[in-house]
C-alpha positions in Angstrom: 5.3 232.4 127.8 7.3 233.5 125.0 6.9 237.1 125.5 7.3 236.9 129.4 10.8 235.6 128.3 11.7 237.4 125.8 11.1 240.6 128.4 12.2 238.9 131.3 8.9 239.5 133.3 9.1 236.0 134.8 9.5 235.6 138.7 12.7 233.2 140.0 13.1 230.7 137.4 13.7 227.2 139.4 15.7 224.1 137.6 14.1 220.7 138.2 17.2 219.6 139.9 17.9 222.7 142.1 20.7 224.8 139.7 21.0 228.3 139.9 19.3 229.6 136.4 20.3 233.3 135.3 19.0 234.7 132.0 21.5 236.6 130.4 20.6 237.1 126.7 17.1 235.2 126.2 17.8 234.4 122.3 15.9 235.3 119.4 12.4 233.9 119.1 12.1 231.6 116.2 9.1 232.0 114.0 9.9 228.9 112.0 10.6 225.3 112.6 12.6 224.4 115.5 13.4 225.3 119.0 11.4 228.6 120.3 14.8 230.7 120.4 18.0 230.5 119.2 21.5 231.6 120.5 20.3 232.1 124.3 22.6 232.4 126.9 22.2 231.1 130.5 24.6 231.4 133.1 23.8 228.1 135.0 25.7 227.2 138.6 28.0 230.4 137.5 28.8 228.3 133.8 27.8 230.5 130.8 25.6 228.4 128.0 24.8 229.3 124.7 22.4 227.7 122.8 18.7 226.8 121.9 15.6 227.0 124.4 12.7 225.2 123.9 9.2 226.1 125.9 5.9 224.0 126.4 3.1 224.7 129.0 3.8 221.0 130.4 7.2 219.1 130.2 5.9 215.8 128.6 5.0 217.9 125.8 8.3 217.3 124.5 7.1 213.8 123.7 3.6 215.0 122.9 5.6 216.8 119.8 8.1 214.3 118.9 11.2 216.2 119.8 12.8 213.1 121.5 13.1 212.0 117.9 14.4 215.3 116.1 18.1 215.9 116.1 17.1 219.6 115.8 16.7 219.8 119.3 19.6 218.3 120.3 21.1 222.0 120.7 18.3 223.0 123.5 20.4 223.7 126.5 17.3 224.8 128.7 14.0 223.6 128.7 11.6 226.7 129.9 7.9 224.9 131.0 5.1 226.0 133.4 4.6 222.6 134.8 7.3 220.1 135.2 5.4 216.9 135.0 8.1 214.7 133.2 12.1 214.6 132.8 12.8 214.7 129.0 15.1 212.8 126.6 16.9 214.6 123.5 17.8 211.9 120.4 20.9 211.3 122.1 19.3 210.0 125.5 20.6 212.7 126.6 18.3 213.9 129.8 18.0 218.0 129.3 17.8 220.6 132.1 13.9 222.0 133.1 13.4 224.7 134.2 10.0 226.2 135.5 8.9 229.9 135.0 6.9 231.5 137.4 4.4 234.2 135.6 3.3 236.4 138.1 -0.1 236.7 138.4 -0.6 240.7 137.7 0.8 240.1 134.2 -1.6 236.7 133.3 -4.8 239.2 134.5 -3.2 242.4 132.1 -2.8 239.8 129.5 -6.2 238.1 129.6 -7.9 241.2 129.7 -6.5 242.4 127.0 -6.9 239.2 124.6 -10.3 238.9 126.0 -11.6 242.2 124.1 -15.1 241.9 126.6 -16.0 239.0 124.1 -16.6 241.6 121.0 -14.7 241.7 117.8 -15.4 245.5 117.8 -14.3 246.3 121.0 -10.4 247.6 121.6 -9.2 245.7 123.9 -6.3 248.4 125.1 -9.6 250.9 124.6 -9.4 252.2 129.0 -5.3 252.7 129.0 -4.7 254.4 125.4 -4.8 257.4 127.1 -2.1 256.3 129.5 0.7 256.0 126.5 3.3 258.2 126.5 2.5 259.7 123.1 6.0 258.9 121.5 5.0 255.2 121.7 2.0 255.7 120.3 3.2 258.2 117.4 6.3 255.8 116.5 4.1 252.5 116.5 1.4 254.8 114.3 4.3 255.6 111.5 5.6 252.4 111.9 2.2 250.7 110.5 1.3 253.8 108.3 4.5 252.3 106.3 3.7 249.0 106.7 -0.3 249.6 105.5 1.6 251.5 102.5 4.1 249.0 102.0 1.4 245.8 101.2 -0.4 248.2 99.3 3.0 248.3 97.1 3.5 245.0 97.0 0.4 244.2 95.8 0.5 246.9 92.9 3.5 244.9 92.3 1.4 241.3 92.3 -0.8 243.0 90.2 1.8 244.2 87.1 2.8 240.5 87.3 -0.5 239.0 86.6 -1.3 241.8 84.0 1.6 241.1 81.9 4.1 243.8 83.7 1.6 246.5 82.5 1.4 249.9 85.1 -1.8 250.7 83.3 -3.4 247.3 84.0 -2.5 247.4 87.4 -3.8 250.8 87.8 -7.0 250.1 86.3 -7.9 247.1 88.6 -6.9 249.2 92.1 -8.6 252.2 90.4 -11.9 249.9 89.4 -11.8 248.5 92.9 -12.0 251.3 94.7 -15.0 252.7 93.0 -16.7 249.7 94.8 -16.4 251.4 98.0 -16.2 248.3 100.3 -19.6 247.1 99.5 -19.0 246.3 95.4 -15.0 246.5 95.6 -14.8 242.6 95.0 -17.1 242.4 92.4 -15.4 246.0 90.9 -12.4 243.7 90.9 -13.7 240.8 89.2 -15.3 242.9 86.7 -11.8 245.2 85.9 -10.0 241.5 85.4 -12.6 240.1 83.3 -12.0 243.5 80.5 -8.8 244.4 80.3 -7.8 248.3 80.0 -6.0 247.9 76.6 -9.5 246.9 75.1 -11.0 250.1 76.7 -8.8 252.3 75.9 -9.0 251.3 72.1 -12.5 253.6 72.4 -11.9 255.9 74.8 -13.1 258.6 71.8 -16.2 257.5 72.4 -17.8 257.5 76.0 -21.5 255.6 74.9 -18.8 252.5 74.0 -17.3 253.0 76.9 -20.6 253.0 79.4 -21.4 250.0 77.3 -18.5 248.0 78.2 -18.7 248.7 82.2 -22.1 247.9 82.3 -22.6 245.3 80.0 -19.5 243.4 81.6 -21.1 244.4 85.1 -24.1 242.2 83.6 -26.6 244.7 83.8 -27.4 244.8 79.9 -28.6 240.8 79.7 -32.1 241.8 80.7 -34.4 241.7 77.4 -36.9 244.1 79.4 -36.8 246.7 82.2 -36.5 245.3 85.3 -34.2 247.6 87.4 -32.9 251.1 87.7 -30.9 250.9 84.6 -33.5 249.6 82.2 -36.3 251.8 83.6 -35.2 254.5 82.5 -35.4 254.7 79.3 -35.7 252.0 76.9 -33.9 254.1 73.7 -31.1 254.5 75.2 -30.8 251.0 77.1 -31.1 249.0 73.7 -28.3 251.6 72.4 -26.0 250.3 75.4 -27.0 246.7 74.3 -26.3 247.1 71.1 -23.2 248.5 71.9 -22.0 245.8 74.4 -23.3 242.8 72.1 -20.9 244.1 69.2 -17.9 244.9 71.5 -18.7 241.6 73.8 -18.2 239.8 70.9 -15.6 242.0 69.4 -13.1 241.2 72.6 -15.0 237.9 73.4 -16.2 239.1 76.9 -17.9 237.1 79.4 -20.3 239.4 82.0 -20.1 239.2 85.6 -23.7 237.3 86.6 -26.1 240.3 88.1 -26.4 238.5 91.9 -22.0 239.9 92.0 -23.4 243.0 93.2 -24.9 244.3 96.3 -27.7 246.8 96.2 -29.6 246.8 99.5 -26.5 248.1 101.4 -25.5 250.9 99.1 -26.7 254.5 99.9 -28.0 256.3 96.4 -24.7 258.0 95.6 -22.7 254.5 95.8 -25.2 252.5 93.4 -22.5 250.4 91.2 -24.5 251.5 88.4 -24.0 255.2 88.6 -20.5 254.6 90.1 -19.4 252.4 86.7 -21.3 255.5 84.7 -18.8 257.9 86.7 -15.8 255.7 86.4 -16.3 255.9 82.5 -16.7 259.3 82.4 -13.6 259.6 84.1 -11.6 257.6 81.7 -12.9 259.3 78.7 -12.3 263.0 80.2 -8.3 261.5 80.8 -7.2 259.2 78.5 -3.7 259.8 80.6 -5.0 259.1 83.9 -2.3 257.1 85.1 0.5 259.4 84.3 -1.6 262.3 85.7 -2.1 260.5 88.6 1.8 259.9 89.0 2.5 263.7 88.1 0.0 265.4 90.3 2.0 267.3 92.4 -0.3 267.8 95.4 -3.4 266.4 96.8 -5.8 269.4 95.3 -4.3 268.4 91.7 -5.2 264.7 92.7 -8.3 265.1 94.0 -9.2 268.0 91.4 -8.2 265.5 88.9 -11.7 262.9 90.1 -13.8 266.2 89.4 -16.2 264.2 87.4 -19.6 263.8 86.2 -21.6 260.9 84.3 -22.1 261.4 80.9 -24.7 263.5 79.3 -26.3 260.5 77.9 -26.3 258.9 81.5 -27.5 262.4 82.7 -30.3 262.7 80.5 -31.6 259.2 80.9 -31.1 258.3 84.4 -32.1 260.6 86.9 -34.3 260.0 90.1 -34.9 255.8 89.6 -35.1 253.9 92.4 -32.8 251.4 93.3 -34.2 248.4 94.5 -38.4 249.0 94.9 -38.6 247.4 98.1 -36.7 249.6 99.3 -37.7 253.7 100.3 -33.9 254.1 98.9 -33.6 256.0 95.7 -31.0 256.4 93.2 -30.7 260.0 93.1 -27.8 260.9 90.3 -25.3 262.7 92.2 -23.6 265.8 89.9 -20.5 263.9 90.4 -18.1 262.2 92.6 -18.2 264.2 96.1 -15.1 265.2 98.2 -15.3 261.8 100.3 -15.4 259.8 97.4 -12.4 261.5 95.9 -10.3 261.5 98.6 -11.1 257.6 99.3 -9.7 257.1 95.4 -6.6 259.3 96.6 -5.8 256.9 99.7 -6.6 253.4 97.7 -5.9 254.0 94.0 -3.9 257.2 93.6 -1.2 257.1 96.7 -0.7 253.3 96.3 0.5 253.5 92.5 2.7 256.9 93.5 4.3 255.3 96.0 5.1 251.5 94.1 5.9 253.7 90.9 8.5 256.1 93.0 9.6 252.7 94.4 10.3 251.3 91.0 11.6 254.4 89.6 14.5 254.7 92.7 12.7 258.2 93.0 12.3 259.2 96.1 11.1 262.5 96.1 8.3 260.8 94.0 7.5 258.3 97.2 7.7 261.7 100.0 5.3 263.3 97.7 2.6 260.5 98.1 3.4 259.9 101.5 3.2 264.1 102.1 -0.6 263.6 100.7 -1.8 261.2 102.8 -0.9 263.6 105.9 -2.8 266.4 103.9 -5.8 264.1 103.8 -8.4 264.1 105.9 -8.8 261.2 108.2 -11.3 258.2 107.0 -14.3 257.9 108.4 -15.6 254.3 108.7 -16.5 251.7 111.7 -12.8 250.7 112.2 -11.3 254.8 112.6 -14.7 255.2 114.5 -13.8 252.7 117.0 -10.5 254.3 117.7 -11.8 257.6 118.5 -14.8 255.8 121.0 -11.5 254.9 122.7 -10.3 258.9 123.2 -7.8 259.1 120.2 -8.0 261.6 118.0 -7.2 261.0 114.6 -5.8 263.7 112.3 -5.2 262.6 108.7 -5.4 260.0 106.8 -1.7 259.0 107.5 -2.9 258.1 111.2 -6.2 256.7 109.9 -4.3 254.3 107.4 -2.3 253.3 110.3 -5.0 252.7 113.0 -6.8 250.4 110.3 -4.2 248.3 109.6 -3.9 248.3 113.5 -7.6 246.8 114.2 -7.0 244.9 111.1 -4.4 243.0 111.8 -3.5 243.3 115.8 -6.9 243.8 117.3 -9.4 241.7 115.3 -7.4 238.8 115.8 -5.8 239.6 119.6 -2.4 239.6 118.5 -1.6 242.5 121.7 1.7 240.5 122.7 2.6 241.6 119.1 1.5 245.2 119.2 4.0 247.5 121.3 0.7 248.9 122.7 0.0 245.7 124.6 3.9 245.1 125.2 3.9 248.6 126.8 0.8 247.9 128.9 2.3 244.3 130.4 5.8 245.9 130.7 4.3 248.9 133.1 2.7 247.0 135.4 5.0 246.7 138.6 5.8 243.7 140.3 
């Protein structure tokens, strides 16, 4: 109802007492408490109103939410419903003038098909028409929710220097530690980067056992007094060095570990075993002690993603090559040589881009926040279920500017059927012809 308004779809709209109704402005839609649109105007028997309009499916509604009682609504000068069942009182006593709106039948079909989605969360429910789009609506609406994907990533790098004591580098290290979970692990990577804070890593950055120690231990994988998974089968020596190390520096910064059942190994392919991924991620801090200003000076994606060129340790390499992950499983923990290319990139889209961009923001530099918006366009596209789903439906997805956008798309609009919000769906309803 409120969108068939607002667009002025509706058929003849018909007062309760037989006035002539015209729409001339319909008002705008009031997302918080109160009547459903403010500052309408109506021209009504050739007189001009201006004021509130209210809108209920049924009339007596209007009791059924107590606005006979709120003075609030006093200022509704036209009362849109879909079945008059019941004239209607203000505070005053004052009896207020119905009208019903006619939804024509074409538009109530478009619109249930398309907040329908065939019953399945991963289906898009606009999937058969996106190829009917002019492509300027669809490019504009794509930039439009690139920016706003890139904006909440801001804002919470923002959240984040708050709660980390207006630190850049403590922000950076939980998004950075998060995205090494890659979807699977990224909440427990997040718990575990909150429960050790950077400062007390980068106090031994010199020294990358120490390091390795302090991941892992926190991760909970150094409680075990005797091999009982990949880590500890692999060799003894060098597992009780790791303990050793994390029981002085656990006590040292009076750590608490994440418990072991925090991660998820069953879903993880070999190259995404938390283990080897917290192995990489300290390597990685060790080889740049300045990550986070080399992140914010890169000045193109090769000097980004060039810049997550890393390997485990040699102590990690020597010890832990070829164990398998969980023995019920035909899954192996093969070490990789390093991070590969979709790895990196995925750190350049989540960790690296978003600090750019709320650090450019901060700054007032704005070549700073073109440059990390100029790298997600020379990204690759993602590819995951959601980006998959998109191209199933015949659009081709480019870089990871478009892919960013199209997630935050399902994400937010599809999943939850929100197409009356989405200029896609508003574009489909407003086609159709009466």
């Amino acid at each position: 109802m409120y969108y068939v308004w607002q667009q002025r779809l509706f058929g003849t709209l018909r007062a309760s007492d037989g006035s002539e109704i015209e729409v001339v402005n319909p008002g705008l839609r009031n997302l918080e408490t109160g009547p459903d649109f403010f500052n309408a105007k109506v021209r009504i028997d050739g007189t001009l109103w201006a004021g509130n309009v209210e809108m209920h499916v049924k009339a007596s509604d209007w009791y059924r939410h107590h606005h006979d009682r709120d003075a609030a609504y006093d200022s509704v000068i036209l009362h849109v419903v879909l079945e008059d069942d019941a004239p209607v009182m203000d505070s005053r006593q004052q009896q207020l003038r119905t009208v019903v709106m006619t939804i024509p039948q074409p538009i109530i079909d478009k619109y249930r098909e398309l907040t329908s989605g065939g019953g399945s969360l991963e289906t898009i429910s606009c999937g058969r028409d996106l190829l009917s789009l002019p492509a300027v609506v669809l490019r504009d609406w794509e930039t439009s929710l690139a920016v706003q994907r890139m904006l909440d990533k801001v804002k919470r790098v923002r959240d984040l220097i708050e709660d980390r004591l207006e630190s850049w580098p403590e922000a950076f290290w939980v998004i950075l530690c998060r995205s090494f979970g890659t979807g699977t692990n990224s909440d427990a990577c997040e718990r575990l980067a909150r429960s050790l804070p950077y400062s007390h890593i980068a106090h031994h950055l010199d020294n990358p056992l120490q390091v390795e120690a302090l991941l892992l231990g926190q991760g909970g994988w150094l409680n075990a007094p005797a091999p009982a998974d990949s880590l500890t089968a692999a060799g003894s020596d060098y597992y009780r060095q790791l303990q050793q190390e994390y029981t002085f520096l656990k006590a040292k910064f009076s750590l608490t570990p994440l418990p072991a059942l925090a991660w998820k190994f069953s879903l993880t392919r070999p190259q995404a075993n938390p283990q080897s991924r917290m192995a990489m991620l300290a390597a990685l801090l060790c080889q740049h002690p300045r990550l986070l200003n080399e992140v914010i000076e890169a000045p193109d994606v090769n000097t980004l993603l060039d810049l997550f060129k890393v390997a485990p340790s040699p102590y990690w390499r020597k010890h832990f090559q070829l164990e398998p992950v969980n023995p019920a499983s035909e899954t192996r923990a093969g070490l990789p040589s390093g991070l590969g290319i979709a790895t990196r990139q995925s750190l350049a889209i989540n960790a690296a881009v978003p600090i750019i961009l709320a650090y450019g923001q901060w700054k007032g530099n704005e070549e700073m926040v073109e440059r990390a918006m100029m790298m997600l366009e020379n990204l690759p596209a993602e590819n995951n279920r959601y980006v998959e789903y998109w191209r199933q439906a015949g659009l081709t997805v480019n870089n990871a500017l478009e892919s960013q956008s199209l997630l935050h798309l399902y994400k937010n609009y599809c999943q939850f059927r929100k197409c009356m919000r989405c200029r896609i769906g508003c574009w489909l309803l407003k086609r159709i012809r009466l």
